[in-house]
N, C-alpha and C positions, 0 to 999 in steps of 0.2 A: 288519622295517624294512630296506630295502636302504640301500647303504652306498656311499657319495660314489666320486668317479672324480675324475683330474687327465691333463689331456692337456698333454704339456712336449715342448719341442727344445732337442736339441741340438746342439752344434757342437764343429771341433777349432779347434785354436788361431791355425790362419788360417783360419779361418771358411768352405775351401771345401767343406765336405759339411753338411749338414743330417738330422738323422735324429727324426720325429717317432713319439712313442710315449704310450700311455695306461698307467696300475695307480690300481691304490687306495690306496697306500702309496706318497707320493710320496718321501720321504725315503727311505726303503729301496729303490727302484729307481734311485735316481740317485750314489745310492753302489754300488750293483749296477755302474753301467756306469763308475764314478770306479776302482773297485776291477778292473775287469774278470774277475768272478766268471766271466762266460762265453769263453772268451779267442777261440772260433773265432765270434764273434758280429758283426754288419755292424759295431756301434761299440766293440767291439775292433780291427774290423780297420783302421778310418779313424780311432783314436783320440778317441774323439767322447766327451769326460768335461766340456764345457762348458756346466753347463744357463744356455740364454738367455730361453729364456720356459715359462712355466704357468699355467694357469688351472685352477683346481678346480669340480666342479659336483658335484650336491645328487645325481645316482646317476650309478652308473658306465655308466648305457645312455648317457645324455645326454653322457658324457667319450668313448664309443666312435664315438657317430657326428660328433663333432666333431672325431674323431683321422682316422675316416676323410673328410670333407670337407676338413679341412687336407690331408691327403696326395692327396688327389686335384686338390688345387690346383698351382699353380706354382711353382718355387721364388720367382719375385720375388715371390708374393703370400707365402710364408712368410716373404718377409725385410720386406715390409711388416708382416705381424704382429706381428713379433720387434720391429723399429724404433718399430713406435707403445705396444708396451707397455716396452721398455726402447733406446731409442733410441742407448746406447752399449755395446750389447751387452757388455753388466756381467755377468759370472759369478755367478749367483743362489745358488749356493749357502746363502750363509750365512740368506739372508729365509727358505728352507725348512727352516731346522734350525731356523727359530723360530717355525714354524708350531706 
């Protein structure tokens, strides 16, 4: 049985860089980047610990190429994505720790 995928972004706390990324383990990569486990890493270096949006799917193929279609997009089309699923760009943290 393969195993679900979440593709999330995130942001610093003035919202000007965007860093989208997929795992399988949503809660544990986003403390990954809250904790800055990797410190010489792009959202280390732009401080980018604000997840705004995620979406989970049913295998991790189908969260990879949706991470790559997001990123091949624009960034205004990411901040429409971000705007129609959380429209006041609310620090999600806590809905994923109750996942």
């Amino acid at each position: 049985m393969e195993r679900g995928g979440a593709v999330y972004i995130i942001t610093n706390y003035t919202q000007t860089t965007l860093y989208t990324g997929v795992t399988s383990e949503l809660l544990f990569r986003i403390k990954e980047h809250r904790e800055k486990i990797y410190p010489n890493s792009f959202s280390a270096k732009y401080k980018l610990t604000r997840l705004v949006y995620f979406c989970f799917y049913q295998t991790i193929d189908e969260a990879i190429a949706e991470e790559k279609r997001i990123k091949g997009g624009s960034r205004a089309k990411k901040i429409k994505l971000i705007q129609d699923m959380n429209p006041d760009w609310r620090v999600l943290w806590e809905e994923v720790k109750e996942w």
